[in-house]
N, CA and C atoms as a LAMMPS dump frame, in Angstrom:
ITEM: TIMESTEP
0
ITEM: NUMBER OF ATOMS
300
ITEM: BOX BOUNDS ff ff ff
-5.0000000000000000e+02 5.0000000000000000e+02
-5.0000000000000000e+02 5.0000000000000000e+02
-5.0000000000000000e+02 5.0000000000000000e+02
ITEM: ATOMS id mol type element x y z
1 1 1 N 5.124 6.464 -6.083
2 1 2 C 4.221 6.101 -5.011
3 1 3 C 3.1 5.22 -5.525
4 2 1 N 2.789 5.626 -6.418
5 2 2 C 1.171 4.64 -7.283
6 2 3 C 2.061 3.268 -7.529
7 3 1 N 2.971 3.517 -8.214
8 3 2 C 3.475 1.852 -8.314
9 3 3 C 3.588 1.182 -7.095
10 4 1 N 4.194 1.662 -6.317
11 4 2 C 4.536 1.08 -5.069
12 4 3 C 3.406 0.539 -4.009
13 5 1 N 2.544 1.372 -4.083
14 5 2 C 1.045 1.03 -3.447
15 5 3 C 0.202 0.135 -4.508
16 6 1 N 0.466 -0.175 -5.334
17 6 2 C 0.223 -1.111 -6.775
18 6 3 C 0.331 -2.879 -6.211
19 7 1 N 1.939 -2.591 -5.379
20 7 2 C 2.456 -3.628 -4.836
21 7 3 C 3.594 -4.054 -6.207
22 8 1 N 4.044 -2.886 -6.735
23 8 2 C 5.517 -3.143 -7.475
24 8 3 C 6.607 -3.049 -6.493
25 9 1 N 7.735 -3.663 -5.93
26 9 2 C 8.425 -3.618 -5.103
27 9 3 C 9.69 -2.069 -5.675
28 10 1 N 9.243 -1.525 -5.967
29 10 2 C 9.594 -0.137 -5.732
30 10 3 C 10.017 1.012 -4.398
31 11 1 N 11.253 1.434 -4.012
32 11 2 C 11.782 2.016 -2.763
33 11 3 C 10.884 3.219 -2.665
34 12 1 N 10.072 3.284 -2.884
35 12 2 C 9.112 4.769 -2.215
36 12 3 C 9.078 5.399 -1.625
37 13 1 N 9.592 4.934 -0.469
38 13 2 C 9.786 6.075 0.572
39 13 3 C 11.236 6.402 0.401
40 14 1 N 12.044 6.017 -0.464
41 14 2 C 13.31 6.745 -0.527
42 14 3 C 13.001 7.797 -1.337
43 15 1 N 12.271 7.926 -2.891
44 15 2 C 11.845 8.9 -3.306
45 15 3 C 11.334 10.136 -2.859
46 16 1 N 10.732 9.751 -2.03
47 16 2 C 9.862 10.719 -0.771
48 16 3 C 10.795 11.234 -0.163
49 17 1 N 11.368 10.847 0.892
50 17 2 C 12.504 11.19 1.381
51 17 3 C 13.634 11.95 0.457
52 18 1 N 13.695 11.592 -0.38
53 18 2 C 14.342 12.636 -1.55
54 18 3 C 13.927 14.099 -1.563
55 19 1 N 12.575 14.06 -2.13
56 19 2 C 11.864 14.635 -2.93
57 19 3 C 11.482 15.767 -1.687
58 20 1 N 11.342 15.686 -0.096
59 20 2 C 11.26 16.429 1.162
60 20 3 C 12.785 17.193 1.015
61 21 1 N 13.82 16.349 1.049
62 21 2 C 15.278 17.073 1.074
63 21 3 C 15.369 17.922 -0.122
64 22 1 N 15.144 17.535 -1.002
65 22 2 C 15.272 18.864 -2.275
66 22 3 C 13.829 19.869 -1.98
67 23 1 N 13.441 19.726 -1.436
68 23 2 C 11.964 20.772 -0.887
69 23 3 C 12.391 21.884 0.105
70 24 1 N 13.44 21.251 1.129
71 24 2 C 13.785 21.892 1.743
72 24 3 C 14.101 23.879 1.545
73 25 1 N 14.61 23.833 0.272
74 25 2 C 14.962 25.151 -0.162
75 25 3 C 13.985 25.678 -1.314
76 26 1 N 12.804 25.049 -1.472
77 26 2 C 11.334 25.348 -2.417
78 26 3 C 10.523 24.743 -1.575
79 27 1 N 9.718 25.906 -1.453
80 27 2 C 8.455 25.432 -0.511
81 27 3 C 7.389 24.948 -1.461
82 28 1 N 7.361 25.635 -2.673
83 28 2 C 6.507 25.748 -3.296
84 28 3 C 6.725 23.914 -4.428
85 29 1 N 7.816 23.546 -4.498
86 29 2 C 8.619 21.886 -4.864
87 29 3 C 7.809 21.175 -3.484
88 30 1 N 7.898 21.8 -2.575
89 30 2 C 7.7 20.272 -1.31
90 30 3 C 6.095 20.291 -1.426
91 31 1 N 5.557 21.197 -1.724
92 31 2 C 3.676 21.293 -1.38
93 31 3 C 3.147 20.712 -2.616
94 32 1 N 4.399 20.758 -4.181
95 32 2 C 3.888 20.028 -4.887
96 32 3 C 4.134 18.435 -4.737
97 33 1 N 5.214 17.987 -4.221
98 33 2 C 5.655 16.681 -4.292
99 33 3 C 4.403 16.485 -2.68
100 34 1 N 4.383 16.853 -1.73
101 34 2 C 3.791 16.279 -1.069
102 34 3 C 2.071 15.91 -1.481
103 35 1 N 0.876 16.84 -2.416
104 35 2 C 0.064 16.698 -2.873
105 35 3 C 0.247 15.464 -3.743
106 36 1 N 1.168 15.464 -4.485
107 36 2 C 1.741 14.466 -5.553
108 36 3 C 1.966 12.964 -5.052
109 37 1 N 2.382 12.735 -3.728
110 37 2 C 2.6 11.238 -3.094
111 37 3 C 1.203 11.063 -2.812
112 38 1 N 0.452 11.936 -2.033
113 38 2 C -0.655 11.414 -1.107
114 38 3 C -1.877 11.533 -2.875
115 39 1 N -1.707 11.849 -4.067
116 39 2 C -2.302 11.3 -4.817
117 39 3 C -2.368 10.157 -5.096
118 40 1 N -1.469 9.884 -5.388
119 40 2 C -0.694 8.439 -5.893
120 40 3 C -0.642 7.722 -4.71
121 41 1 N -0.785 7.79 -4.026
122 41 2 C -1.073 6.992 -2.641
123 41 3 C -2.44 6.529 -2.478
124 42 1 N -3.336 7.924 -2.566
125 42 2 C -4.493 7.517 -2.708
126 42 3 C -5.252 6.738 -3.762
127 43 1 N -4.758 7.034 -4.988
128 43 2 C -5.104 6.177 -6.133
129 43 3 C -5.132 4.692 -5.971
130 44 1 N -3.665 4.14 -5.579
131 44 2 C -3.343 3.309 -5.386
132 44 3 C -4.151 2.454 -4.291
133 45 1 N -4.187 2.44 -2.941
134 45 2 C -5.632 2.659 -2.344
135 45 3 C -6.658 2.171 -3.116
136 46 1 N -7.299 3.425 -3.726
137 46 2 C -8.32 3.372 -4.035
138 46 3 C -8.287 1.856 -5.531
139 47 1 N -7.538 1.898 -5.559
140 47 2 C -7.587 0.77 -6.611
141 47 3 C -7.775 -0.772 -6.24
142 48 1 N -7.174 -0.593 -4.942
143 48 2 C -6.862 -2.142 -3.663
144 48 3 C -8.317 -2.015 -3.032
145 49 1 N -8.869 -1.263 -3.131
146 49 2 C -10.074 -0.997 -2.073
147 49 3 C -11.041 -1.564 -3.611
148 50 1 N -11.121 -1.116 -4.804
149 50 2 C -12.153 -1.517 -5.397
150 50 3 C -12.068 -3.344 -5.933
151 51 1 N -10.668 -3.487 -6.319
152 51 2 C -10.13 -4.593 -6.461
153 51 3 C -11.103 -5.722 -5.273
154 52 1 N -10.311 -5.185 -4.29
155 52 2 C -11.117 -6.015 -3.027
156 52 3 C -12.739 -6.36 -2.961
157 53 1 N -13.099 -4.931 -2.797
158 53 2 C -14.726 -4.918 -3.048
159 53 3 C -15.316 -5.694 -4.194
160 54 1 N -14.465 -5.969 -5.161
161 54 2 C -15.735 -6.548 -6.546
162 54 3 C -15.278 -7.708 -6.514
163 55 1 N -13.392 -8.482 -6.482
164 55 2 C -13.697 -9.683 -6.503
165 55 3 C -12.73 -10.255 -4.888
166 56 1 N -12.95 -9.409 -3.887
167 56 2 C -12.216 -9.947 -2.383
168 56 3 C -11.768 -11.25 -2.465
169 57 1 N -11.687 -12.778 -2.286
170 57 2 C -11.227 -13.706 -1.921
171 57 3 C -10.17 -13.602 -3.298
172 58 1 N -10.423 -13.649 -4.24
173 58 2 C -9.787 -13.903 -5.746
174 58 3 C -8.517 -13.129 -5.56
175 59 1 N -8.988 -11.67 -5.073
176 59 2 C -7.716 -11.087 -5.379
177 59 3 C -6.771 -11.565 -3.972
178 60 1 N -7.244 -11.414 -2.834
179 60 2 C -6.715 -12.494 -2.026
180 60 3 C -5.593 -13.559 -2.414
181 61 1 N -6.246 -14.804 -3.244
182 61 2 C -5.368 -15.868 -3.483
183 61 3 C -4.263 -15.447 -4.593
184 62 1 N -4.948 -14.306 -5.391
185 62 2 C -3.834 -13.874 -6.099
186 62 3 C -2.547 -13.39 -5.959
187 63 1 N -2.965 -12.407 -4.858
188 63 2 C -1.654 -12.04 -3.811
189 63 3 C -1.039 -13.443 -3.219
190 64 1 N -1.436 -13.755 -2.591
191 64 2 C -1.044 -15.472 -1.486
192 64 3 C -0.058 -16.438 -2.812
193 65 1 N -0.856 -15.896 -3.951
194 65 2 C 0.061 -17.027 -4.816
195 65 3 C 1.317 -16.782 -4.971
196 66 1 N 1.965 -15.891 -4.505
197 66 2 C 3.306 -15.168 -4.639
198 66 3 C 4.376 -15.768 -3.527
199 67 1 N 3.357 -16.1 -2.06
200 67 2 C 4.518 -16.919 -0.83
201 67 3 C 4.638 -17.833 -1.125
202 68 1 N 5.357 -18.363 0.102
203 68 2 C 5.899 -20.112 -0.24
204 68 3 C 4.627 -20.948 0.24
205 69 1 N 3.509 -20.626 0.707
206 69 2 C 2.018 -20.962 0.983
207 69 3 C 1.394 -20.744 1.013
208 70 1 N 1.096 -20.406 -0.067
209 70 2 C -0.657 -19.551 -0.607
210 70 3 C -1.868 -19.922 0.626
211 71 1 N -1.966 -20.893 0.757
212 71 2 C -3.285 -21.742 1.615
213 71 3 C -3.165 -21.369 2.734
214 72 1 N -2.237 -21.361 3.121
215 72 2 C -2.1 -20.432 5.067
216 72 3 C -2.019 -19.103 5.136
217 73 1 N -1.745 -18.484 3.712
218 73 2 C -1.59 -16.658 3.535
219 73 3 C -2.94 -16.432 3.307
220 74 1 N -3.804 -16.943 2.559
221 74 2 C -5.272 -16.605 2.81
222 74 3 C -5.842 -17.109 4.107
223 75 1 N -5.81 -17.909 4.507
224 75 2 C -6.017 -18.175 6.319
225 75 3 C -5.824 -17.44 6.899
226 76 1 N -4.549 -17.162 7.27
227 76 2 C -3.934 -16.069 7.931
228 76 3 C -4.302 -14.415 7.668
229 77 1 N -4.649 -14.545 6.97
230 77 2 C -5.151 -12.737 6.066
231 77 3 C -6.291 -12.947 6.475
232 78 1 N -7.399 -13.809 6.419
233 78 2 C -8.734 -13.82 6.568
234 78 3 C -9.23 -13.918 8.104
235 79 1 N -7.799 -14.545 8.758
236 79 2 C -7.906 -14.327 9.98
237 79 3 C -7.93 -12.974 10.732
238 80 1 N -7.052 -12.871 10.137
239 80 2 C -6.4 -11.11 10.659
240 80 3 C -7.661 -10.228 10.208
241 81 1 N -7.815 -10.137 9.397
242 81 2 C -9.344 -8.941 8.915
243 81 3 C -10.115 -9.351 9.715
244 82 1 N -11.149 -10.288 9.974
245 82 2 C -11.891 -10.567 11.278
246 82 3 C -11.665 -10.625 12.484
247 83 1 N -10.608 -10.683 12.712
248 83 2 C -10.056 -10.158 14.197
249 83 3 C -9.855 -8.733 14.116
250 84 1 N -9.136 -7.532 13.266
251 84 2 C -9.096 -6.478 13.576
252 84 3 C -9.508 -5.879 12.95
253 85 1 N -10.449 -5.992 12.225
254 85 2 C -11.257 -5.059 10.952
255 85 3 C -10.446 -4.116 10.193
256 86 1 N -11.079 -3.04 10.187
257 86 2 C -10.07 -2.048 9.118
258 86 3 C -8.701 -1.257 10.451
259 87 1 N -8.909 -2.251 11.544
260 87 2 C -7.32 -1.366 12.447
261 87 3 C -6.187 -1.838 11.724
262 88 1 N -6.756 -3.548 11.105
263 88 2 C -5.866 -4.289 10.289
264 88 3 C -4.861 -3.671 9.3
265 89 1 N -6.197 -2.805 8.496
266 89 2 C -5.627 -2.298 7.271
267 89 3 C -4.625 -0.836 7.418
268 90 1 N -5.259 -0.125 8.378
269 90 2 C -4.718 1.525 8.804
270 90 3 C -2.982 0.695 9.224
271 91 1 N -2.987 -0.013 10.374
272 91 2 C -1.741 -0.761 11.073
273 91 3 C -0.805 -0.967 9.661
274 92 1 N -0.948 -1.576 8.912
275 92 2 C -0.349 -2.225 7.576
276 92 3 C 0.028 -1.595 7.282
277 93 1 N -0.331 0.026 6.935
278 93 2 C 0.174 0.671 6.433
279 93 3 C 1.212 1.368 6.271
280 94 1 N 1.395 1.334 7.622
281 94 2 C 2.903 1.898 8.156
282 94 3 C 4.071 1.069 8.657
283 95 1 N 3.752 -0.358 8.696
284 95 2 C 4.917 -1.267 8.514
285 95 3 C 4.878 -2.092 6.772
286 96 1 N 5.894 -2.01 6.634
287 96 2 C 7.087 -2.482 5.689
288 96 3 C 6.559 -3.494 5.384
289 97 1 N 6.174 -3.779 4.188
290 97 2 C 5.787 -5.464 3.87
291 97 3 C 4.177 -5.762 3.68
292 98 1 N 3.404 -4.688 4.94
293 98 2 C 2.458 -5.467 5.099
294 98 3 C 1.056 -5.067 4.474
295 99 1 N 1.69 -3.724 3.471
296 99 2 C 0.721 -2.106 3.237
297 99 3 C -0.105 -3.477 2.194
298 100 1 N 0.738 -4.148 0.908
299 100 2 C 0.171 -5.147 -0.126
300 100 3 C -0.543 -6.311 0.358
């Protein structure tokens, strides 16, 4: 989960989804794996959140440098945050692609 919220293209939620099905028959396996994602979830987070806060536009173009148009992915990103503030960021989170 920390890698994956890192923005390593890592299947995460298949792990998860794993890691619930073998829980199924240990309660005491699912309460650890579930504490265990939403750490590493949060870490991860919390790492994008400080990243952002100390150098925001930089890490921005850093990400953007990865599409086929950096210059319209920071446009477009900078658009989107001022139009929906942090609904932007909560929304992202739960579609595919858009959490990084």
């Amino acid at each position: 989960m920390l890698l994956e919220q890192l923005g390593v293209p890592l299947p995460a939620l298949v792990v998860v989804l794993l890691a619930g099905a073998k829980g199924t028959g240990d309660s005491f396996y699912l309460g650890y794996a579930l504490v265990l994602a939403i750490v590493a979830s949060a870490l991860g987070d919390l790492v994008w959140f400080w990243a952002g806060r100390r150098y925001g536009h930089r890490v921005l173009r850093l990400l953007c440098r990865l599409t086929l148009s950096p210059d319209s992915c920071v446009r477009q990103t900078e658009t989107v945050y001022e139009r929906r503030g942090a609904a932007a960021i909560v929304i992202a989170k739960f579609i595919p692609g858009l959490g990084t």
